[in-house]
PyMOL CGO cylinders between C-alpha atoms (Angstrom):
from pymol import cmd
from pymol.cgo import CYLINDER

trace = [
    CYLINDER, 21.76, -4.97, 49.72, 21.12, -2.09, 51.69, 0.3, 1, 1, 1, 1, 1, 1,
    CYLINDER, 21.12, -2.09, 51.69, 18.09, -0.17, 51.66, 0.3, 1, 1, 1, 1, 1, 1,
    CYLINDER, 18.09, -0.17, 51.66, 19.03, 2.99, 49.97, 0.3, 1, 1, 1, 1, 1, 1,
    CYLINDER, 19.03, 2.99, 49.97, 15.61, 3.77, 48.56, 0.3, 1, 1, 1, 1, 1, 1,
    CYLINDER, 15.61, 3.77, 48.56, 12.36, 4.29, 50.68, 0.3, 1, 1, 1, 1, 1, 1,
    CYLINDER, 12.36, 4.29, 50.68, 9.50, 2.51, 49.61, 0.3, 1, 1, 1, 1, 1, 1,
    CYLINDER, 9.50, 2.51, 49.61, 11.31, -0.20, 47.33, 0.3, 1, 1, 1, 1, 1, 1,
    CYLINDER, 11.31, -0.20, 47.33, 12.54, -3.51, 48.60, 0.3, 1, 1, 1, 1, 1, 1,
    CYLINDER, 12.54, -3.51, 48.60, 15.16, -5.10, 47.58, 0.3, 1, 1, 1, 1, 1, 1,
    CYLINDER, 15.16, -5.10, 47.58, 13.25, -7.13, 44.71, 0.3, 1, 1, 1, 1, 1, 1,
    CYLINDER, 13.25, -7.13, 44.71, 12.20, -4.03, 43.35, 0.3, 1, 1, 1, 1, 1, 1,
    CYLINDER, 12.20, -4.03, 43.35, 15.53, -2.32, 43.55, 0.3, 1, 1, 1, 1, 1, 1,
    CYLINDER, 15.53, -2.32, 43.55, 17.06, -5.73, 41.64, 0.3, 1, 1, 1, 1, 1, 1,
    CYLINDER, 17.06, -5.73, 41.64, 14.37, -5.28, 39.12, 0.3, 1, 1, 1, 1, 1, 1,
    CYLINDER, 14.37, -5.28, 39.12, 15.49, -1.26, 38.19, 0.3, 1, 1, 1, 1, 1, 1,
    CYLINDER, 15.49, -1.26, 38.19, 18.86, -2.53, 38.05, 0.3, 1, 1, 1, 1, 1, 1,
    CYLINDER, 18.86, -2.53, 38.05, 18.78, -5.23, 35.70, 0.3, 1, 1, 1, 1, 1, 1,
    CYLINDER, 18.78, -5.23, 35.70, 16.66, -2.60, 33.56, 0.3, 1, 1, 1, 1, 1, 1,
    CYLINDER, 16.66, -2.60, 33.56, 19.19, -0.45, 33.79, 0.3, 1, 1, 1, 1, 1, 1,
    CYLINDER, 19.19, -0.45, 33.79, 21.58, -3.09, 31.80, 0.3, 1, 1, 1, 1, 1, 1,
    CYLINDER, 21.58, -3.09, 31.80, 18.36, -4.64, 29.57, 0.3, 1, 1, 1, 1, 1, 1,
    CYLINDER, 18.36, -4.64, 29.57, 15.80, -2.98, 29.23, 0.3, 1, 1, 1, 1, 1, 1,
    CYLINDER, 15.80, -2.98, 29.23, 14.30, -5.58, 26.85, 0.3, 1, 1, 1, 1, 1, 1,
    CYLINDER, 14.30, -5.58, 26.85, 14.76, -8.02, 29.22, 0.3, 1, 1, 1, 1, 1, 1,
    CYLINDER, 14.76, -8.02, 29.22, 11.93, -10.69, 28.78, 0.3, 1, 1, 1, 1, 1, 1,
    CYLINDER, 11.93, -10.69, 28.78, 9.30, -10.75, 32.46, 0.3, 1, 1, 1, 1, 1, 1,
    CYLINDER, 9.30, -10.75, 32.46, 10.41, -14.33, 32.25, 0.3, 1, 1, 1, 1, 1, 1,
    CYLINDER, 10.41, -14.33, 32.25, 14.25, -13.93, 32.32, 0.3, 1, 1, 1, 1, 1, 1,
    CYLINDER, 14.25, -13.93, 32.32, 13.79, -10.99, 34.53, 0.3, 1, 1, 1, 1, 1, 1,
    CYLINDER, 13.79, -10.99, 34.53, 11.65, -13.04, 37.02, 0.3, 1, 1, 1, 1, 1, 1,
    CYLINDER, 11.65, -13.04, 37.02, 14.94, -15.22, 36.77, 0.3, 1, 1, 1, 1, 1, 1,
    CYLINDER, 14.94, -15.22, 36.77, 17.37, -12.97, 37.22, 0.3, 1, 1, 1, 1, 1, 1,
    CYLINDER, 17.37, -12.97, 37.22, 15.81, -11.51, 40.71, 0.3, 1, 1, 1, 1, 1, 1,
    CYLINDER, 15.81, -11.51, 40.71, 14.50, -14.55, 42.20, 0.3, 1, 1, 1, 1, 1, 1,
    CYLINDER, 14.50, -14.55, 42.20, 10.84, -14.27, 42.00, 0.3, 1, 1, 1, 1, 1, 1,
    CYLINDER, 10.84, -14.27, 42.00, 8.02, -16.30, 40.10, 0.3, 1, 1, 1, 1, 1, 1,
    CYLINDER, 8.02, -16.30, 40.10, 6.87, -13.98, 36.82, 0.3, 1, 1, 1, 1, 1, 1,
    CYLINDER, 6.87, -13.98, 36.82, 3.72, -12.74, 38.45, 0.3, 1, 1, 1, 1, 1, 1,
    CYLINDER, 3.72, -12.74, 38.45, 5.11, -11.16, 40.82, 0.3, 1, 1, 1, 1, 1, 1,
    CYLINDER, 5.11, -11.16, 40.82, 7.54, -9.99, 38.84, 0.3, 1, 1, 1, 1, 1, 1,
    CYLINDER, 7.54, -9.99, 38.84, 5.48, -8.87, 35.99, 0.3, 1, 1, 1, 1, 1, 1,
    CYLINDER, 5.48, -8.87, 35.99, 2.84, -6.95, 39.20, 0.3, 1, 1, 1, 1, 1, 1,
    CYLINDER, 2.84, -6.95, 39.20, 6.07, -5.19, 40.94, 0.3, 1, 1, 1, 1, 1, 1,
    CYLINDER, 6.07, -5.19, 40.94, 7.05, -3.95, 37.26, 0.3, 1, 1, 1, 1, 1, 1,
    CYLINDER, 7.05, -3.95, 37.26, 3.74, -2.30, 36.51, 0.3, 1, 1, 1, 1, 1, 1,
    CYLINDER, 3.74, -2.30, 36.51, 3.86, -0.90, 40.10, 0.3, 1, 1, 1, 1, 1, 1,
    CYLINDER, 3.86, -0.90, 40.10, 7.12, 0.71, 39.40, 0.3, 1, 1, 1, 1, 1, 1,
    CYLINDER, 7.12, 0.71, 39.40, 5.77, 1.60, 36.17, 0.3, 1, 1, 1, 1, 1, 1,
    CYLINDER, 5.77, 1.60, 36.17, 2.58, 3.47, 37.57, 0.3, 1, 1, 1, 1, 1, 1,
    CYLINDER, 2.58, 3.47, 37.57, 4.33, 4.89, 40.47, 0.3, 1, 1, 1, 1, 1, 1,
    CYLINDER, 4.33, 4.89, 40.47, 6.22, 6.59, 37.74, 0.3, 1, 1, 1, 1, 1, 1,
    CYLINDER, 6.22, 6.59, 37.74, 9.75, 5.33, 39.09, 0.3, 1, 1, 1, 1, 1, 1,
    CYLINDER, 9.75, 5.33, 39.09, 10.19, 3.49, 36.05, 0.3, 1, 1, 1, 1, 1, 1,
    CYLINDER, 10.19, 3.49, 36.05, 9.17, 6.64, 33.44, 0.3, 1, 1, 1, 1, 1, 1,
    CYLINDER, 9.17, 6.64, 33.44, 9.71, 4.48, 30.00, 0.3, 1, 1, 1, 1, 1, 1,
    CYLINDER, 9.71, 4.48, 30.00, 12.08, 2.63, 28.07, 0.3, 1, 1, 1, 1, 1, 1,
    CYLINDER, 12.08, 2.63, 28.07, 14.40, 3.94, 24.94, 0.3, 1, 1, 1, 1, 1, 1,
    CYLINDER, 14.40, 3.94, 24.94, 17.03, 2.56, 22.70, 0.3, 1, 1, 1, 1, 1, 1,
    CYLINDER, 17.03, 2.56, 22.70, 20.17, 3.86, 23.52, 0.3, 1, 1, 1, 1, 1, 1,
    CYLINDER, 20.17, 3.86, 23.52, 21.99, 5.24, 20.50, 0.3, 1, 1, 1, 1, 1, 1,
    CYLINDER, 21.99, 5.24, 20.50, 25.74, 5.32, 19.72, 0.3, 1, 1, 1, 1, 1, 1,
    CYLINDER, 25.74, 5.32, 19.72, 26.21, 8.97, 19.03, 0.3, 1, 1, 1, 1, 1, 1,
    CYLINDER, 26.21, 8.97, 19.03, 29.68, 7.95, 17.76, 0.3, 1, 1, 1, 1, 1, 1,
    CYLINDER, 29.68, 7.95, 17.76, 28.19, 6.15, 15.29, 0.3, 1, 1, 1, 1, 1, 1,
    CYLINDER, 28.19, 6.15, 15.29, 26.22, 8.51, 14.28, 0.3, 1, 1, 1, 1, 1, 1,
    CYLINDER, 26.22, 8.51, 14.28, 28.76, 11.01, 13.36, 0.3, 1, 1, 1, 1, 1, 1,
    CYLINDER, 28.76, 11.01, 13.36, 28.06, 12.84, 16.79, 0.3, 1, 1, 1, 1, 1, 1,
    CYLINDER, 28.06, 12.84, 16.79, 31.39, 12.54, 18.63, 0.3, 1, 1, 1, 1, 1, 1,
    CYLINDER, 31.39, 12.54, 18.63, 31.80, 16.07, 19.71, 0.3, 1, 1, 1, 1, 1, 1,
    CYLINDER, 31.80, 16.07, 19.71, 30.85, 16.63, 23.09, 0.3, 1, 1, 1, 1, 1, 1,
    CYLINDER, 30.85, 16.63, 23.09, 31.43, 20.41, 24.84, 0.3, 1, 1, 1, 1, 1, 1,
    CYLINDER, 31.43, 20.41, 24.84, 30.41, 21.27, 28.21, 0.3, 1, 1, 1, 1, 1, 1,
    CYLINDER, 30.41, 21.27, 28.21, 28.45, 25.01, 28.58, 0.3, 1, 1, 1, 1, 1, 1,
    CYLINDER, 28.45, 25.01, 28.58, 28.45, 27.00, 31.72, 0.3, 1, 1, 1, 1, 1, 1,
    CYLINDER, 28.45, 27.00, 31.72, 25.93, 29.45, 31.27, 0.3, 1, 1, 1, 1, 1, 1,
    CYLINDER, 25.93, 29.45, 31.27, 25.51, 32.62, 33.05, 0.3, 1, 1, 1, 1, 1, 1,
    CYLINDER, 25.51, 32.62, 33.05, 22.16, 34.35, 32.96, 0.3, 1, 1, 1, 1, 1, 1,
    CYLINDER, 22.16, 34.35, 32.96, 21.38, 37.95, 33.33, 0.3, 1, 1, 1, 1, 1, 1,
    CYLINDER, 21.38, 37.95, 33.33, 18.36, 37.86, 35.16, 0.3, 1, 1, 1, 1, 1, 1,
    CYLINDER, 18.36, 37.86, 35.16, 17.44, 34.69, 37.61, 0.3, 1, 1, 1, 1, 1, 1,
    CYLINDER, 17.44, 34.69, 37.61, 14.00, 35.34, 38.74, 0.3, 1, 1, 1, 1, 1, 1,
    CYLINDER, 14.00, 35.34, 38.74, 11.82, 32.81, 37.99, 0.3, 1, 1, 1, 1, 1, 1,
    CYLINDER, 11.82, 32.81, 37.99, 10.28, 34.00, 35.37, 0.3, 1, 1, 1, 1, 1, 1,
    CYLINDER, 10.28, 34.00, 35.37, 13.90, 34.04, 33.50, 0.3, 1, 1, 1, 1, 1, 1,
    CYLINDER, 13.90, 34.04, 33.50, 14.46, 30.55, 34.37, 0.3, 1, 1, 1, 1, 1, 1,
    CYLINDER, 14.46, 30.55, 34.37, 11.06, 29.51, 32.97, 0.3, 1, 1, 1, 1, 1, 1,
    CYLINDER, 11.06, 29.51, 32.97, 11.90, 31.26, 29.76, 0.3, 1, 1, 1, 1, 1, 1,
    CYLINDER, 11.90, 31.26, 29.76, 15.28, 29.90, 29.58, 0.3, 1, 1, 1, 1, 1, 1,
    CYLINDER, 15.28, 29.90, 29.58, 14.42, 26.63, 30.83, 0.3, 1, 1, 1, 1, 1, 1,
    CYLINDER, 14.42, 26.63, 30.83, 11.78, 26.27, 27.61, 0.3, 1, 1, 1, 1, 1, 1,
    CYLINDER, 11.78, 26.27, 27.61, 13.64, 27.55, 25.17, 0.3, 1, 1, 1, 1, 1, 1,
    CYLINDER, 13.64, 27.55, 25.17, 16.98, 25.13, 26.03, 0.3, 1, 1, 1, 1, 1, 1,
    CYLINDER, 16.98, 25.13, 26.03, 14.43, 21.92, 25.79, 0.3, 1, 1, 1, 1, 1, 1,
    CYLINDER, 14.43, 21.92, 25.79, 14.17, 23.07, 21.94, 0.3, 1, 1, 1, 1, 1, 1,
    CYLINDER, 14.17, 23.07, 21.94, 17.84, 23.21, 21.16, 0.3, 1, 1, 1, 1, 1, 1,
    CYLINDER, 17.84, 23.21, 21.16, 17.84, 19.28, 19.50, 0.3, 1, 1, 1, 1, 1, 1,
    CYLINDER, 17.84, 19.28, 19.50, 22.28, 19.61, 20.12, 0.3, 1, 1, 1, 1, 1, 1,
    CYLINDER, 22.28, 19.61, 20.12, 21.51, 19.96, 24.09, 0.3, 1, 1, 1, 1, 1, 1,
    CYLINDER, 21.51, 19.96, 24.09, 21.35, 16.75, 25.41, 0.3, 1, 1, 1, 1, 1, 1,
    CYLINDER, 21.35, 16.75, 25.41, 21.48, 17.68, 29.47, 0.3, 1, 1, 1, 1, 1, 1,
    CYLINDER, 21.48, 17.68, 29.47, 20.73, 20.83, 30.91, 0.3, 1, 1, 1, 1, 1, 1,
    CYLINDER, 20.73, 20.83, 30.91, 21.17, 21.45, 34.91, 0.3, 1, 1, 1, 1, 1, 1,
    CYLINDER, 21.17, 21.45, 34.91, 20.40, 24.08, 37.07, 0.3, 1, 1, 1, 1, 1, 1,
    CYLINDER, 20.40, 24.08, 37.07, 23.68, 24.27, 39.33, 0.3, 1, 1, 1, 1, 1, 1,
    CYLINDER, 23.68, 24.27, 39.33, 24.37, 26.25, 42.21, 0.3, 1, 1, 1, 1, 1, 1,
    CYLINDER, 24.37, 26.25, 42.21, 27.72, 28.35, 42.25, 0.3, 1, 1, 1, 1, 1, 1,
    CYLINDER, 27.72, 28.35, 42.25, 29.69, 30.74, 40.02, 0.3, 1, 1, 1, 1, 1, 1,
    CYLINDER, 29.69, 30.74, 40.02, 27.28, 30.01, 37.37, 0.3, 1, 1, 1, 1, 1, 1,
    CYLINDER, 27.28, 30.01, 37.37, 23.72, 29.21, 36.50, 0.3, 1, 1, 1, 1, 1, 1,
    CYLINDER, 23.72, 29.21, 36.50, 23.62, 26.12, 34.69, 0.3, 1, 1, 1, 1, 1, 1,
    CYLINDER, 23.62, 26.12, 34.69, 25.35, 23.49, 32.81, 0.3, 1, 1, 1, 1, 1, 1,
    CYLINDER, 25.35, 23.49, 32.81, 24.64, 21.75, 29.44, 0.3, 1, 1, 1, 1, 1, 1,
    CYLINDER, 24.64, 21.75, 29.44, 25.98, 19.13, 27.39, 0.3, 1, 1, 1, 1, 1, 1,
    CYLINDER, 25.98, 19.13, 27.39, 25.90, 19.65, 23.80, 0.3, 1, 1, 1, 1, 1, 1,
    CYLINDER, 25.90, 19.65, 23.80, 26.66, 17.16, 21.19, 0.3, 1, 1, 1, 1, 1, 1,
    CYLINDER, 26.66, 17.16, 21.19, 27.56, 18.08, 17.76, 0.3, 1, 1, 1, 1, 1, 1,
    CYLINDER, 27.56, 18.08, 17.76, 30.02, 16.57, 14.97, 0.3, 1, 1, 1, 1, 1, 1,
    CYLINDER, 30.02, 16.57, 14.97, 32.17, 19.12, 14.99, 0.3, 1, 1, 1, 1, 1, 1,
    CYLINDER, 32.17, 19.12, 14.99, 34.03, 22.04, 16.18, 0.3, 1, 1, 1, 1, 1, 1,
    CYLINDER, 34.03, 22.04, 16.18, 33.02, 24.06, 13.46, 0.3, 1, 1, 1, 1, 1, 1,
    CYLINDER, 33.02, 24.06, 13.46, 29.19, 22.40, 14.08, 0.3, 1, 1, 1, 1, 1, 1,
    CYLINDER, 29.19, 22.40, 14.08, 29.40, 23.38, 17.93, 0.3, 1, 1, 1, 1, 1, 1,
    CYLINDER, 29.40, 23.38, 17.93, 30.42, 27.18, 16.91, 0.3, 1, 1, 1, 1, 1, 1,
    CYLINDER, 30.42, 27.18, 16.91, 27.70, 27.37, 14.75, 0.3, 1, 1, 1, 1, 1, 1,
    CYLINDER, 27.70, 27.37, 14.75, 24.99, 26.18, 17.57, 0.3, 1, 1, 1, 1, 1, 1,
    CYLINDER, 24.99, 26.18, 17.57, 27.09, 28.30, 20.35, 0.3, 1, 1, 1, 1, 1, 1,
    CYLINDER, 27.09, 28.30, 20.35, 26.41, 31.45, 18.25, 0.3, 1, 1, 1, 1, 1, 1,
    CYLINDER, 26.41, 31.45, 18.25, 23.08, 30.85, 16.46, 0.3, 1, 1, 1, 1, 1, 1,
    CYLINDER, 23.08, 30.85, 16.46, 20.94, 28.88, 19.55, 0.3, 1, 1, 1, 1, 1, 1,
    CYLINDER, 20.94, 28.88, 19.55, 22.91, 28.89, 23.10, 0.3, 1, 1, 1, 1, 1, 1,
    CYLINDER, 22.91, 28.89, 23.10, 23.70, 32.71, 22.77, 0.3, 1, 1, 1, 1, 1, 1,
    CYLINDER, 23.70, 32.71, 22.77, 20.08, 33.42, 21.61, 0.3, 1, 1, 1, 1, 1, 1,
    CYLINDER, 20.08, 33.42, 21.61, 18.77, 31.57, 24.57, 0.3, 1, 1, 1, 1, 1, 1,
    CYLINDER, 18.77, 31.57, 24.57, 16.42, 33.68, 27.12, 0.3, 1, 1, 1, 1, 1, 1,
    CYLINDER, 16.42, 33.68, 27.12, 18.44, 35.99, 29.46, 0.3, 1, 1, 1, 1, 1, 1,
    CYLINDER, 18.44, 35.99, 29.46, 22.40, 34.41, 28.55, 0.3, 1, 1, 1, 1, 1, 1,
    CYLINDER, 22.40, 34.41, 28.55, 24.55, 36.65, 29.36, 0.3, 1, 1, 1, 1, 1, 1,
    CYLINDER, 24.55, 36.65, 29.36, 27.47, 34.82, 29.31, 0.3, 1, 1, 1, 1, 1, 1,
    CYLINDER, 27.47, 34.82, 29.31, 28.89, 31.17, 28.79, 0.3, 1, 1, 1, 1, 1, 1,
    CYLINDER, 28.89, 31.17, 28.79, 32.04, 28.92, 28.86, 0.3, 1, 1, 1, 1, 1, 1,
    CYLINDER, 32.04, 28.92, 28.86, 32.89, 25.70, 26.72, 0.3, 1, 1, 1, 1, 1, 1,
    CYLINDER, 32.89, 25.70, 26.72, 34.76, 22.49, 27.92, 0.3, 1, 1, 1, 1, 1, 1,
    CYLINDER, 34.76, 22.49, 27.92, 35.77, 20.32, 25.08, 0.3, 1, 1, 1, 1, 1, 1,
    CYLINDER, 35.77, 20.32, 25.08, 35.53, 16.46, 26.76, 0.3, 1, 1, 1, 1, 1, 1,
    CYLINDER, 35.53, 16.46, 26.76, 38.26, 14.68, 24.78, 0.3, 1, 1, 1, 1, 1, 1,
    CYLINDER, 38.26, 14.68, 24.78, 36.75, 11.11, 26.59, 0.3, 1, 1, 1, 1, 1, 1,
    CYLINDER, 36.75, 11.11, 26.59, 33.60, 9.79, 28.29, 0.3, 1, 1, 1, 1, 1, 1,
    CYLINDER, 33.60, 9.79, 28.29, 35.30, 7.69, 30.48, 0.3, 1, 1, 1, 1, 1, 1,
    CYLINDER, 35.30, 7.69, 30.48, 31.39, 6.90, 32.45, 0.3, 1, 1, 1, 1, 1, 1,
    CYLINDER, 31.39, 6.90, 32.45, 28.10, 7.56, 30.86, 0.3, 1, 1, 1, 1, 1, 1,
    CYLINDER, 28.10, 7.56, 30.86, 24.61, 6.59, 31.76, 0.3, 1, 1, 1, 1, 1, 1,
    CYLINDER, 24.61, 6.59, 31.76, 23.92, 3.50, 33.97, 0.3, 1, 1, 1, 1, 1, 1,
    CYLINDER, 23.92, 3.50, 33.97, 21.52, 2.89, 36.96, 0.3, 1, 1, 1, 1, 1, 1,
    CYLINDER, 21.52, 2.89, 36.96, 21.00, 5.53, 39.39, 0.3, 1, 1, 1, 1, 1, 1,
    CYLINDER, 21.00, 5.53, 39.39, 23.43, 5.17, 42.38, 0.3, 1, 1, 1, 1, 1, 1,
    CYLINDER, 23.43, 5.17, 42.38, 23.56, 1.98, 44.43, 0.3, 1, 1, 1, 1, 1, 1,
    CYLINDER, 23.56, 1.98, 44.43, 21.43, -0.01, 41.85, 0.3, 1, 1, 1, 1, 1, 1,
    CYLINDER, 21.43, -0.01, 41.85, 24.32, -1.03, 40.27, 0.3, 1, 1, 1, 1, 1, 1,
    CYLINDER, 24.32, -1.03, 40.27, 24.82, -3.38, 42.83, 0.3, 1, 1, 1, 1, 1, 1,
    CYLINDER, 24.82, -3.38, 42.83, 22.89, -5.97, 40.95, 0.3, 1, 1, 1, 1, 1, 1,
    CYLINDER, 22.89, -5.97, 40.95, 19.93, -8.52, 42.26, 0.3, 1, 1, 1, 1, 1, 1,
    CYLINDER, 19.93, -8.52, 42.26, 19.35, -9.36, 45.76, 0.3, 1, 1, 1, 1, 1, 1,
    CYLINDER, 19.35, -9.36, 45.76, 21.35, -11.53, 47.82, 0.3, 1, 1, 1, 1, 1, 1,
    CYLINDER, 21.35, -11.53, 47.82, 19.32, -14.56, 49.36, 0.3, 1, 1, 1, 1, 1, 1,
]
cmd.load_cgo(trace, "trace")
């Protein structure tokens, strides 16, 4: 496995990926899976875990399920992009509960969102009464996705799975 991460081996690069697949994963099982006894296992994890590469650990929800299978992507252009706008813009978006990503992007526009609603008529509504309200928007442009095709997953290489002894 190559080392495409300063500062992490490639224990503790086998360790975020197998997170990345279960994050219940038991110390035990995870000691396992990478090839180490569980105390060093269990002392690498609450490295990772301090050095704040590992941030927490969620359930991951099946929007589908949940009703929430429309997904439109927003560029947004902004009148003003001093910092100062972006601050404002950037704290009012984390608000909007339908936004579930938000970028910054360099190039014909100023960011990107993903919004999830359960509708088209639901995704109108939160277009007009939220996005368009947002700090400084002057203008914006929708992308229905009719597929995920790839969501999610491990950062980049990670997904390469344990080390190889």
């Amino acid at each position: 496995m190559r080392n495409d991460f300063p500062g992490l081996d490639r224990f503790d690069q086998a360790i975020l990926a197998v997170l990345g697949e279960d994050g219940r994963i038991s110390i035990a099982d995870l000691a396992r899976r990478i090839g180490l006894s569980k105390s060093p296992t269990q002392a690498r994890l609450r490295r990772l875990e301090g050095e704040g590469i590992i941030t927490g650990y969620r359930a991951l929800v099946d929007p589908i399920r949940l009703g929430l299978d429309h997904v439109a992507f927003v560029e947004v252009r902004l009148t003003d992009t001093r910092e100062a706008a972006l601050a404002a813009f950037n704290a009012a978006v984390a608000r909007v509960g339908e936004i579930e990503q938000v970028h910054l992007i360099a190039g014909n526009f100023d960011y990107l969102m993903k919004v999830r609603t359960r509708s088209m008529s639901d995704y109108r509504r939160v277009l007009a009464e939220k996005i368009s309200t947002l700090p400084h928007v002057a203008s914006t442009s929708t992308y229905v996705a009719m597929q995920a095709v790839k969501e999610g997953g491990p950062p980049g290489p990670l997904d390469a799975g344990p080390p190889k002894t």
